[in-house]
N, C-alpha and C positions, 0 to 999 in steps of 0.2 A: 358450118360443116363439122367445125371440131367438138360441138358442144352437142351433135347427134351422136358422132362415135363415141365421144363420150359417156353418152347416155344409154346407145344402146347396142355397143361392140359385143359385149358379154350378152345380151339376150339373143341378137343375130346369131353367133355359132353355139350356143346356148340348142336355139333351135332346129338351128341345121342339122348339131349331132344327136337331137334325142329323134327328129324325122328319121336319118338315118337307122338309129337302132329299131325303132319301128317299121320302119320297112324291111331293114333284115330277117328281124324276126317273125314278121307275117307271110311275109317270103319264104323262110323256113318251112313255119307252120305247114303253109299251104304246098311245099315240095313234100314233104315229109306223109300229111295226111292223105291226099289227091293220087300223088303219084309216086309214093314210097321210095323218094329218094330224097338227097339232099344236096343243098352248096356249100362246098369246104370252106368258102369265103366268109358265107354269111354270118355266122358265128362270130370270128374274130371282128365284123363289121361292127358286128353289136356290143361287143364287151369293148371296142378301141372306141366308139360313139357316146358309150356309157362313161368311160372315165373321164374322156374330154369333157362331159356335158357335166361331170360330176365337180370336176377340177374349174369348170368356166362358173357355176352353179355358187360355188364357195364364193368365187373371187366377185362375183355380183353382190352376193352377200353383203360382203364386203364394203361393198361402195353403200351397198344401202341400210349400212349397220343392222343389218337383218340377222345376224348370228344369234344364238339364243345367251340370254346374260340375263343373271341371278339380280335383278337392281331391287328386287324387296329392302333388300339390309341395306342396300346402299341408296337410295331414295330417302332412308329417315337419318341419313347421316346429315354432317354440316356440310356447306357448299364444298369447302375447303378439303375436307376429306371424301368429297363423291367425285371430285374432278381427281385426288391422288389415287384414287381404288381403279377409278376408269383408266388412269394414266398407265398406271402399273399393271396392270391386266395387257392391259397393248401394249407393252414394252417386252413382257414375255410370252405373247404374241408375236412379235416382229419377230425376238430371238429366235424363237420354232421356224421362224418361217425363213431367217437366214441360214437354220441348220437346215432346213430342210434344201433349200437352193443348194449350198454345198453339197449336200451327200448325195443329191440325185444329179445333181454335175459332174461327182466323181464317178457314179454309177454309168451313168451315159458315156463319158470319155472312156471308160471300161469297154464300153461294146463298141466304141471304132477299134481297140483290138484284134477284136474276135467280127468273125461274119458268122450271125444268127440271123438267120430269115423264117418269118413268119410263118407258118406251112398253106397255109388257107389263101393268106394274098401274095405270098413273096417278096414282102417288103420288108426289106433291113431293118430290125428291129431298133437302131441307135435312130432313128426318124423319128418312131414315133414315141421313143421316150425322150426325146431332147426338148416334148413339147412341156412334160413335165419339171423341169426348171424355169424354164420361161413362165407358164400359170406361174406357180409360186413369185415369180417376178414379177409377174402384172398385179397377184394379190400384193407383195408389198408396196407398188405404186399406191394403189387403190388403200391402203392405210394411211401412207402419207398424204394423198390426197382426202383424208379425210381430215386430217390435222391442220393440212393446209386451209380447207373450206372453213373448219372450225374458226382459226387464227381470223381469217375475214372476215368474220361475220362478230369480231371483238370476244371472241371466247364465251359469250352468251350460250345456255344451259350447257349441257355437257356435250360430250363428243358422243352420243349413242347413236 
């Protein structure tokens, strides 16, 4: 069971949120072209579906070292220097990613201050950016778990 979520938590809402925005926006479409009107909702569906899917999108990345990385130059290197170039690359990686958790942690504890509601759904705006530090947190899981995998498998080729 855990080595399915594992596998495929991130493609799951991955896919739920781009359905969604797909539905929104053909829903749209079709109020807008057919019967000249529109859903105030719809819109915000598809831009909050879009970031989620974009934020869960990365963090899959992630797990499947799929991000894009310049290993020409670092291929003709020695072992020794293509594991420290890969090392230190994900070290200011990780740093981005724990400033990033920070300042959208501070941003969101900002808006339990203040009540902003969404105009479209009405939903308290501190909801759905709080999802925004958490992705950043499952991305840095999904880093160490890739260091972890690495480490088991005796440090054989690099971490790509």
């Amino acid at each position: 069971m855990l080595s399915k979520l594992d596998r495929y938590f991130e493609e799951v809402l991955c896919t739920i949120f781009l359905c969604i925005v797909v539905c929104s926006v053909l829903m749209q479409v079709v109020l807008r072209f057919f019967f000249h009107s529109a859903a105030v909702w719809a819109e915000e569906t598809a831009v909050y579906g879009m970031i989620f899917a974009v934020y869960l999108g990365a963090t899959m990345a992630v797990r499947d070292r799929a991000h894009i990385r310049i290993t020409l130059l670092v291929n003709r290197l020695p072992r020794a220097l293509q594991v420290g170039c890969i090392v230190l690359a994900d070290l200011l990686w990780v740093g981005f990613v724990i400033f990033m958790i920070f300042q959208t942690t501070t941003y969101t504890q900002l808006l339990f201050n203040v009540t902003y509601q969404t105009p479209g759904l009405g939903i308290e705006q501190r909801w759905i950016q709080m999802f925004i530090p958490i992705l950043f947190g499952l991305m840095l899981f999904r880093i160490f778990q890739v260091y972890w995998r690495w480490r088991s498998d005796g440090f054989r080729d690099l971490p790509l």
